[in-house]
C-alpha positions, 0 to 999 in steps of 0.5 A: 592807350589814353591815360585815365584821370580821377579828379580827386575833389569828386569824390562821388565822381569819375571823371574819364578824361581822354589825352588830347592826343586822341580825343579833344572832350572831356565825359563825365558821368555819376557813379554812385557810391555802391557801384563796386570799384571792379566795375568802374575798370569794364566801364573803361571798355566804353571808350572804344565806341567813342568816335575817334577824332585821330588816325588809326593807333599804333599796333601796342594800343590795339592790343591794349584795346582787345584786352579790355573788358566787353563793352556789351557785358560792361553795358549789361552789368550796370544796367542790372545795377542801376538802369538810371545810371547806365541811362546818364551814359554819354550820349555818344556812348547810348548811340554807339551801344545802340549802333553796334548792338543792333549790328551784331544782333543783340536783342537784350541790349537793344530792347534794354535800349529802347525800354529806359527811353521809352519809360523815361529813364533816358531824360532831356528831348536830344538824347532821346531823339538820338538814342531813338533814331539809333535804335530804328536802325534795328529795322536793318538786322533780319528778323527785326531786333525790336517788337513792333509795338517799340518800333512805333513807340519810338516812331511816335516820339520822333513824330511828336518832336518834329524829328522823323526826318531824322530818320535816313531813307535807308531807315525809311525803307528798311521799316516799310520793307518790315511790313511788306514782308511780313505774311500776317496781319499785325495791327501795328503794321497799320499804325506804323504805316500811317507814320511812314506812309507820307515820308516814304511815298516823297522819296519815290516821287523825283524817282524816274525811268529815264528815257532814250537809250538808258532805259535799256540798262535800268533798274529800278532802286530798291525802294520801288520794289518795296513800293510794289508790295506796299500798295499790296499790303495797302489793299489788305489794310482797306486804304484804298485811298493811300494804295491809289496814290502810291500806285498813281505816282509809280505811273507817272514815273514811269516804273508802272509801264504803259504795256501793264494796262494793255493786257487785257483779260476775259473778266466777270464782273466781281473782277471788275473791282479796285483789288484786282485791277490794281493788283493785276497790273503790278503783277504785270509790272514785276514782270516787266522788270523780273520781279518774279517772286513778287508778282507770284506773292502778290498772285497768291495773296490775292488767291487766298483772299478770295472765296473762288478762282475765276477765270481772270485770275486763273490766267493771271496766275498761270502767266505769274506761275509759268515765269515764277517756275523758270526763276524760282528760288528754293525759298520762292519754290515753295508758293510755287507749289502751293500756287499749282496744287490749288489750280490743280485741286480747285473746284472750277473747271482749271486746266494746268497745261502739260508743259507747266507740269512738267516744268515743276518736276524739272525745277524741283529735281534742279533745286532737290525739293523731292517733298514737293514734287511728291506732293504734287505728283501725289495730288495728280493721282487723286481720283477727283483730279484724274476724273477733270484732267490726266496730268502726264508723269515727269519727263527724262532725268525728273522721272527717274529722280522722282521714283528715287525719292519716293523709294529712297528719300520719303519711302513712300511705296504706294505712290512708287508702286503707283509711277512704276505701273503709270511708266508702264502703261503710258508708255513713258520713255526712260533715258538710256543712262538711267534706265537700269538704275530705275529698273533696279529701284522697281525691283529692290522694292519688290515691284517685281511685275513692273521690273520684270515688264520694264526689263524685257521692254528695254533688254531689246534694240540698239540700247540693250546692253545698258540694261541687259550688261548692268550688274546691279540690275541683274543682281536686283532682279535675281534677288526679288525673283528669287524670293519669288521662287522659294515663296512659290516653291513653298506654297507647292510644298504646303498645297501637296501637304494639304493635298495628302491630309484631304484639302479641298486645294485642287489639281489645278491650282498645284498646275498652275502654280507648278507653270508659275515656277518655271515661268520664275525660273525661266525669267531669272535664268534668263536675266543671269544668262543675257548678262554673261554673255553681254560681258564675253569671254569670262577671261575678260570680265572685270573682277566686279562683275564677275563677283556679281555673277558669283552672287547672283548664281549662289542666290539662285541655288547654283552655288557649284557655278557661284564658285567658279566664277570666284575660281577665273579670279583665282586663275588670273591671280586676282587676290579676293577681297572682302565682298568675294569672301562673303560670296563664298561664306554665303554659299558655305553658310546656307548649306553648312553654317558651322563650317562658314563659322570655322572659315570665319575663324580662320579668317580672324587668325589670319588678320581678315576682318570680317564687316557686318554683312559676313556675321550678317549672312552667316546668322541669317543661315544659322537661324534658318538651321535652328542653329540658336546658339550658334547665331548667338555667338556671332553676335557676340563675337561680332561685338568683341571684333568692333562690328557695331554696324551689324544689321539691325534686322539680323539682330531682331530676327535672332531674337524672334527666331532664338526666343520661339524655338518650338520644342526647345529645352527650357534651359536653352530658351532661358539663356536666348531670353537672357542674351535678348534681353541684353540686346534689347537693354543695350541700346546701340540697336535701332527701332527695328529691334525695339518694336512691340512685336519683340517684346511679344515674342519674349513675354509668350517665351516666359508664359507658361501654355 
């Protein structure tokens, strides 16, 4: 490390004298008398940013060097001291601090900068002109470290001194690229603009399309394509003038082809103006070179700034949108979407074309953006839209991946509700390999007139058994009808009841509703019995479907057919696992609860750990009992075994069910109030238990009739 010198006859001085060896100047600077001295050691750390004149130093100097304090947090502490001294800082110092900031993106440093400069802190014209021109290299870190009116500031410093050349053409660009990018209008851009403008514009004028056989492989720089967008943000600005200049020069090099005038559209005469022209064309011309995103920015801007869509310009946006689709990033997908709701919701006579549409689906299912896929689809349902145009669904993979973004992802069961009955009714084809999954998403969400439909068109011809042989499908189905048939059986029981005190209800409404049970119970015999014998001999059958068919008879009410299918994996020597047991136990709880607790038991003696969904399906059966202070129990014994991932609606049906126990002793009702207040006070349980319904149940538990 380069020793330090401290000339002694200044005694209001540091003189920082680095050995010849590594740098052959001399810094000194002032520090005045109440900078502490442990300051004067960070001061130190500046060194490092001095260019060095020498080789790379040996491996004991950079350890030394990363022992020293940080230069940004010396830097930071003694301009809080004193902004003047850290100003007289050696100017190599200013421009690499400033450098370096601006590389790692500290904002405070930079602006803290920029702020001495401006304010005339920093003294004398070239340290001011080197410190400035340092400073706007800022423009390369994204977003911008500087506010635009300290761009400008600075742009109208190096202005006023004849030095704007000092500038590079990579700060040129990257500056103009700043307000290109930015949607907004900022009054700054403009004014900036009129500084860079004349600077930029040269360096694009010796920039050609070469010709011959070269013109095959080029591409033009990075400085063209923000010269397109330039000229777009030149319109915004109204100067016209300047726009037509830049967009003349891009012509006669050549990077506006010849083929973006040719295109010639069926235009009215408010399209015959200078914005459109000029714009139409440079869409044109990013196309040429595949330059998408921009054509569809331009494309858009030029939508929202005018009062309607003519035609023109609907077919300039649909060539830009079809092309921008193929391409689009996640980022660029976005004005996709907001391109093709606006064709589609516009009040002209806009026709979107079917493959266009379908296109969409398929790039918002390839980049996973189901919320615009279901703003879309969402917007297509419309009755306004529907009255113009019926748009056809997403096709093959989209179509199941949509409807399982609507059911799963956003939970949205109308507009699912609305896909099942549209597949249905246009006929829309469903892949083989998704068809049992998209089957089983209709009947999980309780669409089961649509699942029931889709089942019975696909469990026939060649492809049947992706559908009829699908356990999680059959074991869907059985679950939603089954729910069906208790809820008819119910109703059957409440009409005979009603019947006998004198309703009105009459015999034909109790026929019909007895002709809708067997028809229930037809049906979800019906999807067990194709499943078991698409899978054969039972001997054969893998130890997850069997388990499968077990549940789906015990759901049923057939639970002596239930076991047996646990019994062939006994008789094949298969050990039971977790999921068969709760097969089991659910059979046992729904007829007798405290013996599916008693198997429970033995299970923790025997170091089997029951999951959430045995306390789960064991509670459910004790609520459904009257069994209160049975379920309370295994919720309590849940938490002591560690089982904290116990249904949160098993536990807010427990309390409802625990604390509106008609007829129930006062004692009892006392102590399930205090064990749902315990729940609820706990806080490990989700929004399901803390509703206002809950908190209802509880008050009218305590309030007196």
């Amino acid at each position: 490390m380069a020793k330090l010198y401290l000339t002694r006859d200044l005694p209001m001085s540091l003189c920082i004298m680095p050995c010849r060896r590594l740098w052959t100047w001399r810094l000194c600077f002032t520090v005045l008398p109440v900078l502490r001295k442990s300051c004067w050691k960070e001061l130190r750390a500046f060194q490092l940013w001095l260019p060095p004149q020498v080789p790379k130093k040996s491996a004991q100097t950079e350890k030394m060097v990363e022992a020293l304090p940080d230069p940004f947090a010396a830097y930071a502490k003694l301009r809080a001291q004193d902004k003047t001294l850290a100003a007289s800082l050696p100017l190599p110092i200013l421009v690499a601090l400033s450098e370096k900031a601006t590389k790692y993106g500290l904002s405070t440093i930079v602006d803290g900068i920029a702020t001495d400069l401006l304010d005339g802190i920093i003294t004398t014209s070239s340290r001011q002109l080197r410190v400035a021109t340092a400073l706007l290299s800022a423009t390369h870190h994204d977003p911008p470290i500087l506010d635009k009116q300290k761009i400008y500031s600075l742009l109208i410093l190096l202005r006023q001194s004849h030095a704007l050349s000092e500038l590079s053409s990579a700060n040129i660009s990257a500056l103009v690229k700043c307000i290109v990018d930015n949607p907004s209008i900022d009054p700054y851009d403009a004014k900036t603009m009129d500084i860079l403008l004349p600077i930029f514009h040269q360096s694009l004028i010796n920039q050609s399309v070469p010709k011959g056989a070269k013109s095959m492989s080029y591409r033009p720089p990075g400085n063209v394509f923000i010269a397109f967008g330039l000229i777009h943000k030149l319109i915004i600005f109204d100067q016209d003038k300047h726009a037509l200049r830049l967009f003349e020069t891009l012509t006669e090099t050549s990077h506006i082809p010849v083929e973006a005038f040719t295109e010639v559209y069926h235009t009215s005469a408010k399209d015959n103006n200078f914005a459109f022209v000029v714009r139409s064309t440079l869409v044109r011309a990013c196309l040429h070179w595949g330059w998408y995103h921009r054509a569809l920015d331009i494309v858009v801007t030029a939508i929202r700034t005018q009062v309607s869509t003519d035609i023109a310009l609907t077919e300039l946006a649909l060539s830009t949108l079809h092309l921008a689709l193929h391409n689009a990033s996640s980022n660029h997908f976005k004005h996709c979407t907001w391109l093709i709701r606006h064709l589609i919701n516009s009040s002209s006579n806009v026709i979107v074309p079917d493959s266009m549409i379908r296109l969409f689906y398929d790039k918002a299912m390839h980049l996973q953006d189901g919320p615009s896929a279901e703003i879309l689809y969402k917007d297509i349902q419309s009755s306004r839209v529907i009255r113009r145009k019926k748009y056809p669904l997403p096709r093959g993979y989209s179509l199941t991946w949509l409807m399982n973004h609507l059911t799963i992802a956003s939970r949205n069961v109308h507009l699912a509700r609305t896909l099942a009955k549209q597949v249905i009714d246009e006929l829309e084809p469903i892949p083989v390999q998704d068809r049992a999954h998209f089957i089983a998403l209709t009947a999980s969400h309780g669409f089961s007139s649509s699942a029931r439909t889709l089942w019975e068109r696909y469990s026939v011809g060649k492809d049947r058994e992706a559908v009829l042989g699908n356990a999680s499908l059959m074991l869907r189905m059985v679950s939603v009808f089954s729910k069906l048939i208790y809820r008819t059986k119910a109703e059957i029981e409440e009409s005979i009841s009603s019947q006998d005190e004198g309703s009105p209800s009459t015999a034909s409404t109790l026929d019909e509703r007895q002709k809708l049970l067997e028809h229930l119970l037809q049906f979800a015999e019906l999807v067990v019995g194709a499943f078991r014998i698409s899978k054969g001999s039972l001997e054969e059958t893998s130890h997850y479907d069997l388990s499968t068919l077990a549940r789906a008879y015990i759901t049923l009410g057939r639970i002596s057919e239930g076991l047996d299918m646990l019994k062939v994996l006994l008789k094949r020597y298969e050990i039971p696992d977790l999921y068969d047991i709760n097969i089991a136990l659910s059979a046992m709880a729904e007829l007798h609860p405290k013996k599916a607790v008693g198997i429970l038991k033995k299970m923790v003696e025997r170091g089997i750990r029951p999951d959430a969904v045995t306390f789960g399906t064991i509670i459910h059966h004790a609520i459904l009992h009257g069994e209160m202070r049975l379920a309370g129990y295994l919720i309590g014994r849940a938490k002591e075994l560690g089982c904290d991932e116990l249904s949160a609606k098993t536990t807010a049906s427990l309390i409802r069910a625990s604390v509106n126990a008609d007829g129930a002793p006062k004692s009892i009702l006392k102590e399930n109030l205090q064990r749902a207040w315990e729940i609820i006070q706990s806080g490990d349980v989700s929004s399901v238990v803390h509703t206002p319904n809950t908190g209802k149940y509880c008050i009218f538990c305590i309030t007196p009739p």
